[in-house]
N, C-alpha and C positions, 0 to 999 in steps of 0.2 A: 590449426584452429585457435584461438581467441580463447584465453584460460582465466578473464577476466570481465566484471560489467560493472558499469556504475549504476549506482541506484540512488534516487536522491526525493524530497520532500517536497511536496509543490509549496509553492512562493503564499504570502500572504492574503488571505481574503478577507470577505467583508462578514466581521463580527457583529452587528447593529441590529442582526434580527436572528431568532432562532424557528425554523415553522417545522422543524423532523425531518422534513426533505433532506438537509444539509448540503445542497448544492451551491454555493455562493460562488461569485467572482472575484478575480483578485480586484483589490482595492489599489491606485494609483502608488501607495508603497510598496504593496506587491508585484508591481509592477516595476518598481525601481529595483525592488530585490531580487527578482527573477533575472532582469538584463545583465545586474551584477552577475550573479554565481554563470551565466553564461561565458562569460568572458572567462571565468576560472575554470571550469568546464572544460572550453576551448586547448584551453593551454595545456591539460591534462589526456585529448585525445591526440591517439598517434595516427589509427588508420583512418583513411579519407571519406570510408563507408558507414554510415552510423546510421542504426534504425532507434529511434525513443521511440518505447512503448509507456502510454498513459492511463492511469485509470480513469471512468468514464466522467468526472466530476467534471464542472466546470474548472475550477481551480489548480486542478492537476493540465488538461486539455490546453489551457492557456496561459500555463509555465511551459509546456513541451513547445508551444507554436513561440514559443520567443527565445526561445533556446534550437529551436531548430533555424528560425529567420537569420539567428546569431550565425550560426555556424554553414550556412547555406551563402552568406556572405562571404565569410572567409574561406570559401574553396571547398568545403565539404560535401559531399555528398549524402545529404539527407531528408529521411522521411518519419513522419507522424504514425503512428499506427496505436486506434485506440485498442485496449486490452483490459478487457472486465477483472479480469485475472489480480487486478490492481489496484482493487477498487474498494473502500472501507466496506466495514459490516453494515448493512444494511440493517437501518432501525428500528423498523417499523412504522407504521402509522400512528399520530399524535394529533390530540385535543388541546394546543396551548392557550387558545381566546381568552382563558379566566385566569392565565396566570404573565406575571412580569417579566422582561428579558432576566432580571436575575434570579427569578424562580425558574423560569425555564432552564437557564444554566446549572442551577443548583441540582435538577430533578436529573438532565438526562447524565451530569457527574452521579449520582445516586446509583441509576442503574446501570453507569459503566464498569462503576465500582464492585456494584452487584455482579456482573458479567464477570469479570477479572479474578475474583474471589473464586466464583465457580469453577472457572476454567483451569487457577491454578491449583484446586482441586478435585480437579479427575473430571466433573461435572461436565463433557462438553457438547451436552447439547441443551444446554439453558439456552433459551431464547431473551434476546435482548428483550427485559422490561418487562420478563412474565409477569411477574411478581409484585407490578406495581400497581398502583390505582389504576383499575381500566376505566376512568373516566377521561382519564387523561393518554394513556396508553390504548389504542382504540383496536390495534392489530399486532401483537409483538414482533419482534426483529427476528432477523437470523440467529441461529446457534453459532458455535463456534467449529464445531463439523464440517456447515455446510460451506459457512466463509473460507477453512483453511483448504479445500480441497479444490476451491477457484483459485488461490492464492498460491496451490502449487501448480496448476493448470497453464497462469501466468509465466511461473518460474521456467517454464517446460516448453515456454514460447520463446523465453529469453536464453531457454540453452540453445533451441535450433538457429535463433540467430549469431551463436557465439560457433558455430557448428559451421556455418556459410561464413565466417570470417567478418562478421558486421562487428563494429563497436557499437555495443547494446547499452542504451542507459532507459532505467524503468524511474519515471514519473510518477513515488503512490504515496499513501498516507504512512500515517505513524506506527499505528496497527501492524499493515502489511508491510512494511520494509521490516518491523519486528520479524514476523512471521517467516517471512523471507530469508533472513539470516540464521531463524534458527533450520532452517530447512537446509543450508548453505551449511551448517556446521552438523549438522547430521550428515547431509551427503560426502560430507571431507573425512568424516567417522571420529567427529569431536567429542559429537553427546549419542547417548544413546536414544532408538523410539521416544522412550517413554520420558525423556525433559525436553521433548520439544515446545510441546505445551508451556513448559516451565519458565517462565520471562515474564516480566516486571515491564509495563508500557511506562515509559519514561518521558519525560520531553526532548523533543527535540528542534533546534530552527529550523525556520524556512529558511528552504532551499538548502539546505545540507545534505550534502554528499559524499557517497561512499566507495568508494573501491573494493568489490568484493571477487574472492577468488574461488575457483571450481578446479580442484586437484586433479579430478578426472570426470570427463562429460558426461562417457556413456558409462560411468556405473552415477554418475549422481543421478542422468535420467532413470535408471532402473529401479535405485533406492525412492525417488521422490515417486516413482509408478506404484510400487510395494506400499510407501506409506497410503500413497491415494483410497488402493485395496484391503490397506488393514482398519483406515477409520473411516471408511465408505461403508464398512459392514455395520449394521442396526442389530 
């Protein structure tokens, strides 16, 4: 079995508007960046079998379709499979009409900030933006609960394909490759429960990619089932 997956950043999209949705496409540099890291990619997988799982954005969906065309080229054997499991925290519903792209930038950094704070302490089921003008914040976001227990739901997709011998590479946001790794260093028995939570969203580029390792599958699947059951409880 396959004791290994990449995980990597979707490519570049288009910043020029912000509407809450946050669905954007990549923008033609993203598209340049994406063909890049494909080719790097390429060089780094060994077996012929690859499944990429993608979160459902557009951005993420159309870095995996050009990274899969890449390597479907070169002799590979591969398929697309979208995976919600991988997919940013969902935001909520927003009123931007009365404000400017750089107020809109400025407000939803405000409540991520807010979100972040929370989460790194204990709080995690603050919903994204309770707290902010609901003039503008019309429906708040996800907690951080609800998001992490899709994000290991994901992870738990990516073990069975490491389980059938596929070289697995997941396509997600910054969030959830965070999320991901701390899940990945609990189940290796790095950090305990209680600092998974514990992580700092950092920057990172498009399309960077990771090599990440799983010590042993079927106690990581057990351990990441256990967390599901200990923060699924209300």
């Amino acid at each position: 079995m396959k004791k290994d997956f990449i995980v990597m950043r979707h490519s570049y999209d288009d910043h020029s508007y912000i509407d809450g949705k946050n669905d954007t496409s990549l923008t033609e540099k993203g598209i340049e960046i994406a063909k890049t890291a494909a080719i790097k990619v390429a060089e780094e997988i060994e077996d012929k079998n690859v499944i990429i799982r993608h979160s459902v954005k557009k951005r993420a969906l159309e870095t995996a379709e050009i990274l899969c065309d890449y390597l479907l080229k070169k002799g590979f054997n591969c398929e697309c499979v979208n995976e919600p499991g991988l997919t940013e925290l969902y935001q909520g519903k927003f009123d931007f009409s009365k404000l400017t792209h750089e107020e809109r930038v400025l407000f939803l950094q405000s409540c991520w900030d807010d979100f972040e704070d929370c989460r790194m302490n204990g709080d995690y089921r603050h919903n994204f933006g309770q707290n902010k003008d609901r003039s503008i914040i019309l429906t708040p976001g996800a907690n951080h609960i609800d998001w992490s227990l899709k994000i290991a739901d994901g992870l738990l997709s990516i073990i069975s394909d490491m389980e059938k011998d596929y070289q697995s590479i997941a396509i997600a946001h910054r969030g959830a490759i965070y999320m991901i790794e701390q899940l990945i260093r609990y189940a290796n028995g790095l950090i305990p429960l209680e600092e998974i939570e514990k992580y700092h969203t950092r920057w990172m580029s498009y399309c960077q990619d990771y090599k990440v390792e799983i010590n042993d599958l079927d106690n990581a699947k057990k351990l990441i089932k256990e967390y599901k059951s200990i923060r699924g409880v209300k």
